[in-house]
MIVO-939752 format. One record per residue (C-alpha): z, y, x negated. Coordinates in nm, 2 decimals, always signed. Example, Ala and Ser with C-alpha at 12.3 -4.5 7.8 and 13.67 -1.06 7.14 Angstrom:
// MIVO-939752
{{+0.78; -0.45; -1.23}},
{{+0.71; -0.11; -1.37}},
***
This chain:
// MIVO-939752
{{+0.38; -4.82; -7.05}},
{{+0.68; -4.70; -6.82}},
{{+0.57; -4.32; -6.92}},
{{+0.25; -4.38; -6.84}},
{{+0.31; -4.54; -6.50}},
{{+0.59; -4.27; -6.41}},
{{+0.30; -4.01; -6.50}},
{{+0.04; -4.22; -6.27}},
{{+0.27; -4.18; -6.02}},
{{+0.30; -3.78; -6.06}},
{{-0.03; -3.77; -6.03}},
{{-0.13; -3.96; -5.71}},
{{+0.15; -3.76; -5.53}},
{{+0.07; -3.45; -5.64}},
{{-0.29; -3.56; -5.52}},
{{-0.16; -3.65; -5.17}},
{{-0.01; -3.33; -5.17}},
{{-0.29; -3.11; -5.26}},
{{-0.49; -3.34; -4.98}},
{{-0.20; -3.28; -4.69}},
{{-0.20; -2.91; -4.71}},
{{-0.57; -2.88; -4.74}},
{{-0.56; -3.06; -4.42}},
{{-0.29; -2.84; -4.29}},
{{-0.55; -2.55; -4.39}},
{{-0.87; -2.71; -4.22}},
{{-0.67; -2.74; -3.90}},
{{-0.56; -2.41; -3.92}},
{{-0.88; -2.27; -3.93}},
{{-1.03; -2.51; -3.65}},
{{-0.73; -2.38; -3.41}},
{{-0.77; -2.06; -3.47}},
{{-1.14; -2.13; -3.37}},
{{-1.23; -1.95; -3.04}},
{{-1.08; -1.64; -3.17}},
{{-0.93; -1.38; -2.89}},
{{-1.09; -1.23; -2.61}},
{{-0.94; -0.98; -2.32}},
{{-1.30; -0.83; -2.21}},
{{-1.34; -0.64; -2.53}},
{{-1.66; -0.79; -2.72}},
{{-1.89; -0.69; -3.06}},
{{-2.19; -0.80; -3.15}},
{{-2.33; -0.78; -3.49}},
{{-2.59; -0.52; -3.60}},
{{-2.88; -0.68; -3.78}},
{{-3.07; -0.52; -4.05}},
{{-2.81; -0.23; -4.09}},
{{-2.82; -0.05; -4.31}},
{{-3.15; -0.01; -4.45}},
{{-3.08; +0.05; -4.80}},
{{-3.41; +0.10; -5.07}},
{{-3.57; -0.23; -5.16}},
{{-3.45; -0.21; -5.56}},
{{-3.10; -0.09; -5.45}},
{{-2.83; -0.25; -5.61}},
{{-2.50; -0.21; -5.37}},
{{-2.18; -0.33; -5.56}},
{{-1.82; -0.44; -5.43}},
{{-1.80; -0.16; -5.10}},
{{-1.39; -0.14; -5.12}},
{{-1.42; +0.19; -4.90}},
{{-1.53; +0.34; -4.58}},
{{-1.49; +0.64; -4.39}},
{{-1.67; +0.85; -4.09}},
{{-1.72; +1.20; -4.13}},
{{-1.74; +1.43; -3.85}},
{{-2.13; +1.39; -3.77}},
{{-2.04; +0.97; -3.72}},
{{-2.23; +0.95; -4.07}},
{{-2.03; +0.69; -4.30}},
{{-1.94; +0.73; -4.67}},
{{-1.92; +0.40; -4.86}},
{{-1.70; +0.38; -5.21}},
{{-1.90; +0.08; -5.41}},
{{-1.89; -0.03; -5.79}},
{{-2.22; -0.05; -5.87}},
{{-2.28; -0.37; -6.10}},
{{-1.93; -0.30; -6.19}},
{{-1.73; -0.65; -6.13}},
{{-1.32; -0.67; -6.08}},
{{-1.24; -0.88; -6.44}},
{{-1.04; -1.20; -6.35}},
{{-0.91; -1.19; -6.68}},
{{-0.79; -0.97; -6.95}},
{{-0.78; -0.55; -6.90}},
{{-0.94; -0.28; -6.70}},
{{-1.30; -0.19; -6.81}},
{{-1.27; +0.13; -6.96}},
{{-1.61; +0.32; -6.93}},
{{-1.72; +0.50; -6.62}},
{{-1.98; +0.31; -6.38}},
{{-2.32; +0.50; -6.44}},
{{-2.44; +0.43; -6.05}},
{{-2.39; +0.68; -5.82}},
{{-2.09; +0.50; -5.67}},
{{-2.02; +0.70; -5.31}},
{{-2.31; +0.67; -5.05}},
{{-2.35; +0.90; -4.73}},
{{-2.54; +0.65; -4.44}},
{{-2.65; +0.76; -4.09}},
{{-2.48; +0.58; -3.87}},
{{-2.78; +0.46; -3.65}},
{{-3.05; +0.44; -3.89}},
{{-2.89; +0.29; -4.15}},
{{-3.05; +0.54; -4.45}},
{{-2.94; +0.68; -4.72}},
{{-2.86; +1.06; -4.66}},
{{-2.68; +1.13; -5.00}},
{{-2.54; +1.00; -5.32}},
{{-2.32; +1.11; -5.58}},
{{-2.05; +1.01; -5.83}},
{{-2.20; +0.88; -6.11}},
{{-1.99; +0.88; -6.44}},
{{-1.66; +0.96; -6.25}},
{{-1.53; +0.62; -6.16}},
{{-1.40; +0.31; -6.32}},
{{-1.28; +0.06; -6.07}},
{{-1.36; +0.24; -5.69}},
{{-1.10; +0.10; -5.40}},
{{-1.01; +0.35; -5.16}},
{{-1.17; +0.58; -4.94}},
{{-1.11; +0.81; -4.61}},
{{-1.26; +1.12; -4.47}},
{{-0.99; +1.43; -4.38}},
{{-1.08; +1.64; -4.08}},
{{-1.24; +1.91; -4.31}},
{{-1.50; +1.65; -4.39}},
{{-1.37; +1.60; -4.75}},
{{-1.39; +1.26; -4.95}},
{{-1.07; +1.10; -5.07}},
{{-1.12; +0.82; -5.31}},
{{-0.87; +0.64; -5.53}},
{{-0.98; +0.44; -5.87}},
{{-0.73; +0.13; -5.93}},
{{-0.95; +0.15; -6.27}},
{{-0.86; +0.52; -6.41}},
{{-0.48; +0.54; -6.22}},
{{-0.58; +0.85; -6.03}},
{{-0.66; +1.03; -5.65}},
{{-0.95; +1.26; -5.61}},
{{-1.06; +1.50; -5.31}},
{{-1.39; +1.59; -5.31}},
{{-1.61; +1.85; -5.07}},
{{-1.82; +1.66; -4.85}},
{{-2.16; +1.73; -5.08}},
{{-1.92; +1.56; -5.39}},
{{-1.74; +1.87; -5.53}},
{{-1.43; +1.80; -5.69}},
{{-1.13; +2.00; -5.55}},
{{-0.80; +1.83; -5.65}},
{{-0.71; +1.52; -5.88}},
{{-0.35; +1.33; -5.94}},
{{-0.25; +1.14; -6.17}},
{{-0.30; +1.07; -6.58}},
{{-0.67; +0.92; -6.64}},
{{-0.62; +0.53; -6.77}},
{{-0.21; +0.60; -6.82}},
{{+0.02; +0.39; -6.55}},
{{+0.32; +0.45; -6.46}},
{{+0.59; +0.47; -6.17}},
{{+0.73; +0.82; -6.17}},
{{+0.60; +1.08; -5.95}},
{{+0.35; +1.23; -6.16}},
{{+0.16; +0.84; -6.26}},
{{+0.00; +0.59; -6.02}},
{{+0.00; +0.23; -6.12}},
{{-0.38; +0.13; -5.93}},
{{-0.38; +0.33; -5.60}},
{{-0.50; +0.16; -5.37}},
{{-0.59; +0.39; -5.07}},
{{-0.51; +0.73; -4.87}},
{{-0.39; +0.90; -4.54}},
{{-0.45; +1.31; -4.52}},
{{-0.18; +1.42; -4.20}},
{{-0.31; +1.72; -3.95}},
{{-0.13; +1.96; -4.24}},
{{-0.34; +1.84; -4.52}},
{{-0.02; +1.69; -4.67}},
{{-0.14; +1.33; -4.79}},
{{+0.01; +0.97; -4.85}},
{{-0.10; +0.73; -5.14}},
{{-0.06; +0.35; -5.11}},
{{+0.00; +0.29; -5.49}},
{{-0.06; -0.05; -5.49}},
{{-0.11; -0.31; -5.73}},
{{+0.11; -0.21; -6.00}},
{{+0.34; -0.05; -5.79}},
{{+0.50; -0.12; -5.46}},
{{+0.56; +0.22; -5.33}},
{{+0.43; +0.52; -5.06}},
{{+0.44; +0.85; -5.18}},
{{+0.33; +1.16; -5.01}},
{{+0.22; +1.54; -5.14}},
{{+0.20; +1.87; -5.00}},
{{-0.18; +1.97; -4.96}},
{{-0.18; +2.11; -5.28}},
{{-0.09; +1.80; -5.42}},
{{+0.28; +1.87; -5.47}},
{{+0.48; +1.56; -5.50}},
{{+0.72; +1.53; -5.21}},
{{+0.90; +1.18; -5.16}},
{{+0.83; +0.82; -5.18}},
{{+0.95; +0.48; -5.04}},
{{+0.94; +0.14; -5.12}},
{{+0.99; -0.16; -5.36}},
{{+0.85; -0.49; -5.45}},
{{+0.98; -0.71; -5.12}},
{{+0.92; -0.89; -4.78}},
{{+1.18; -0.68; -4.64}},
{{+1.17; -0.40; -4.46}},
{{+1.01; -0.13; -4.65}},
{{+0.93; -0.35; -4.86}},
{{+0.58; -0.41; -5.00}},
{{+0.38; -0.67; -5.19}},
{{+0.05; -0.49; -5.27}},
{{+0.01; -0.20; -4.99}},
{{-0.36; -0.19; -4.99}},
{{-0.47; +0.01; -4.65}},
{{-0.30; +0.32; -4.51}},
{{-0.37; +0.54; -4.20}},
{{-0.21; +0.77; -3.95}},
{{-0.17; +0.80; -3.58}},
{{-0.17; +1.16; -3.36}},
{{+0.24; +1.16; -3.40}},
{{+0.18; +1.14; -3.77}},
{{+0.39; +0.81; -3.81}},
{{+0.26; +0.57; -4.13}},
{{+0.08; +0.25; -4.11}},
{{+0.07; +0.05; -4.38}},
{{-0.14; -0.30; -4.48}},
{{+0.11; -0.48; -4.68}},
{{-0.13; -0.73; -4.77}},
{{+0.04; -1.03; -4.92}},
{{+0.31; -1.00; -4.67}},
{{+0.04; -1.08; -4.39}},
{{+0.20; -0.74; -4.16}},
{{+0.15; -0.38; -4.09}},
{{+0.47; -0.19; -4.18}},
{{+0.49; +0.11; -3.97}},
{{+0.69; +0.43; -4.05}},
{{+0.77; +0.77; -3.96}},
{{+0.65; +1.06; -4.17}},
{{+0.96; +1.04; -4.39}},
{{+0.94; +0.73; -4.45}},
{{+1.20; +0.59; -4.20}},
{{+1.12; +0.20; -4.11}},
{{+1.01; +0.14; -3.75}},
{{+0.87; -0.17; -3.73}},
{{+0.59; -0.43; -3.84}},
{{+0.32; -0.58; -3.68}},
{{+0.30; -0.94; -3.74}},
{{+0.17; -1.27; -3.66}},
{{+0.11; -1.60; -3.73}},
{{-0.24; -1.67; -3.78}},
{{-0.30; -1.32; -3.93}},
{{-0.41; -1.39; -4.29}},
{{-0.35; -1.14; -4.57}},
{{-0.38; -0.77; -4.40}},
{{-0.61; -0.59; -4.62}},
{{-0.67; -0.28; -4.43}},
{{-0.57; -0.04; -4.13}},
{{-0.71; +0.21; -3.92}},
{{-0.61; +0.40; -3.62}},
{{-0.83; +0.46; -3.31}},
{{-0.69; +0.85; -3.27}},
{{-0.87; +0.89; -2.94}},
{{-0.81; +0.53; -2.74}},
{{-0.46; +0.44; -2.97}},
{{-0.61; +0.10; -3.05}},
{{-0.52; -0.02; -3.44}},
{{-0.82; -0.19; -3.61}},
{{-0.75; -0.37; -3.90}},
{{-0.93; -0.69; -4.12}},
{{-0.75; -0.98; -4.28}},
{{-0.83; -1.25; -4.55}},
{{-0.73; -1.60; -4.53}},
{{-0.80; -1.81; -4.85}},
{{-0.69; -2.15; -4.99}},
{{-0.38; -2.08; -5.24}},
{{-0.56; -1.75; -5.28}},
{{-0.86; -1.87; -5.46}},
{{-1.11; -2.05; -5.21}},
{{-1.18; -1.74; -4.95}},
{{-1.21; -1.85; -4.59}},
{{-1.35; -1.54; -4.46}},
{{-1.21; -1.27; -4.26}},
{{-1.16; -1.11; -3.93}},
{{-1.20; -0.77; -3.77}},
{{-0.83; -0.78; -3.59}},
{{-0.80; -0.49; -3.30}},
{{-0.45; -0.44; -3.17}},
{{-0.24; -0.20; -3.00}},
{{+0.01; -0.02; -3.12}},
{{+0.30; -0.23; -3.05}},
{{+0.08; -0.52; -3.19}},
{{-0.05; -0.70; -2.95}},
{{-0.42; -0.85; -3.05}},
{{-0.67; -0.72; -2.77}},
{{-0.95; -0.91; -2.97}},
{{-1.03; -1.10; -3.30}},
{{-1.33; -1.18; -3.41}},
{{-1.51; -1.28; -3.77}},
{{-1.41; -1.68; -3.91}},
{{-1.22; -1.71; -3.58}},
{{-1.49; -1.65; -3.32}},
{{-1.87; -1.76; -3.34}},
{{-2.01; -1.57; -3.63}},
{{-2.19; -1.82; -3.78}},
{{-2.30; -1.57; -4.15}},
{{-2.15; -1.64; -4.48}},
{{-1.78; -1.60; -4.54}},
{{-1.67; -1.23; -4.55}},
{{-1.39; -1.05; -4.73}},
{{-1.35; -0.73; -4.55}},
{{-1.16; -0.49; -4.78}},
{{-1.16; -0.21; -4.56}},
{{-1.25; -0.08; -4.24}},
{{-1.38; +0.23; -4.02}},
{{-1.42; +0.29; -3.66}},
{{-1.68; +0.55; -3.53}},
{{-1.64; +0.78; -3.16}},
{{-1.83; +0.50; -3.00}},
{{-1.61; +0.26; -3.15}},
{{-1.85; +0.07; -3.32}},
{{-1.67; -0.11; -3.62}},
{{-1.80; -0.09; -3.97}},
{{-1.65; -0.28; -4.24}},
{{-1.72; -0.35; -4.64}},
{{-1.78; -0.75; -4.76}},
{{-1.70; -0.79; -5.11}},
{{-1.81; -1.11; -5.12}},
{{-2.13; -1.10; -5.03}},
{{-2.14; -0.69; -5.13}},
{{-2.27; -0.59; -4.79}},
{{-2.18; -0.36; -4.55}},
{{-2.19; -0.45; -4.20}},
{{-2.19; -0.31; -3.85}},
{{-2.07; -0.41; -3.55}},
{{-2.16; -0.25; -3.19}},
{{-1.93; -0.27; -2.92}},
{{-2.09; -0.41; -2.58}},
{{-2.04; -0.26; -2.25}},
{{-1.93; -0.53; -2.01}},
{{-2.11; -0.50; -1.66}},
***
């Protein structure tokens, strides 16, 4: 009887527990309500884009803009993340990498069929070719705009931590040289960069909250002086570095929720980047489209913290046109969505 009183009792507080910071987590949510606002606004684009009526768009975990302000998406097709057990191991049959005009929403091009396992990252160089990492097949490809394949890195399906493995990239950053950083990313907790032929120079970084320290970079871009942004996700920061690595700071706060992706605003300096914020990482909140500058500061927020009133979002990645209309990949809800910036009179 005592045993069974003394595990009552375990229970009910553990209950109370489980209540208090649920609370602690509703009131979060409702003070971060208004969001941020200093004259910089977005309103959602309905009806974009205007994909074919049978299409079947999976998880989009990339974006980029190519030169024309048409945006690539990197999607999985009916391909689903496994919450359990290993890495599929055949190739998603879909065409997995979509080219989508900017205004109208349509369909332009599609290719990568039977390439890709498990899609994540993608960015656009300034040659207009398609970087893409698979988390699923341990490996970076470039491709020519039209889907040629020009360089890969890294041993199909084989891990690892050395300089010539990736342990599930998770995105990359092409410098002015065509040198090129990996976030690699959920195995590993590590930066590495390459020549432009894909020589391996240097990396930094270990499992941490310190500085240079990562737990799962996911997002990685570059500013005009070529110095390293990095969304160390779990941490909840941007870790900012110099191109060899050297610390410099990190961009913080505390109602930013997990920091899932960056990207730099080359022509106005502005940092856009999304978070998640979920209940003991299982119960997703939603997220918001976070712009900053480069010391930090958040200009605007906007997403569960302002009045959107849609579904709850997980942005996994961002991209920012010349206009700087925002666009950004939901893989909850396996949309992609656009947001125009409004000129204040």
């Amino acid at each position: 009887m005592e045993d069974y009183m003394r595990l009552k009792k375990i229970i009910y507080i553990l209950l109370i527990l489980i209540v208090f910071l649920m609370a602690c987590y509703i009131f979060q949510d409702r003070k971060m309500g208004k969001g941020t606002s200093t004259g910089i606004q977005y309103e959602l684009v309905k009806d974009w884009p205007k994909l074919p009526h049978n299409f079947v768009l999976g998880n989009p975990t990339g974006i980029g803009i190519d030169s024309n302000q048409h945006i690539f998406i990197f999607h999985r097709g009916n391909r689903q993340w496994p919450l359990l057990g290993n890495m599929p191991s055949t190739y998603i049959q879909e065409n997995t990498i979509l080219l989508i005009d900017g205004q109208s929403g349509t369909i332009i091009n599609s290719w990568g069929s039977n390439l890709f396992i498990m899609p994540h990252g993608l960015t656009v160089d300034k040659e207009n070719n398609v970087w893409v990492t698979d988390v699923g097949l341990h490996q970076v490809f470039k491709f020519s705009h039209e889907g040629k394949l020009l360089l890969k890195i890294g041993e199909a399906k084989v891990p690892g931590n050395d300089s010539a493995h990736f342990n599930r990239p998770t995105d990359i950053a092409v410098a002015k040289d065509g040198s090129f950083y990996v976030s690699d990313g959920y195995g590993n907790s590590r930066v590495m960069k390459f020549s432009a032929g894909g020589k391996y120079l240097f990396q930094w970084g270990k499992k941490g909250n310190g500085e240079s320290e990562f737990n799962i970079p996911h997002g990685i871009d570059l500013d005009t002086y070529g110095n390293v942004y990095v969304a160390d996700r779990e941490n909840s920061r941007i870790q900012v570095f110099d191109s060899t690595g050297k610390f410099l700071k990190q961009l913080t706060n505390q109602n930013f929720g997990n920091i899932c992706s960056v990207t730099i605003d080359k022509t106005r300096g502005n940092l856009f980047a999304t978070d998640d914020l979920s209940f003991l990482g299982i119960r997703h909140r939603g997220s918001d489209i976070l712009i900053m500058d480069t010391i930090g500061t958040v200009l605007t927020r906007f997403g569960r913290s302002s009045n959107y009133d849609g579904a709850a979002c997980w942005y996994h990645d961002i991209a920012v046109d010349s206009q700087q209309d925002i666009y950004v990949g939901d893989i909850l809800g396996n949309k992609v969505q656009k947001f125009r910036r409004i000129a204040l009179k």
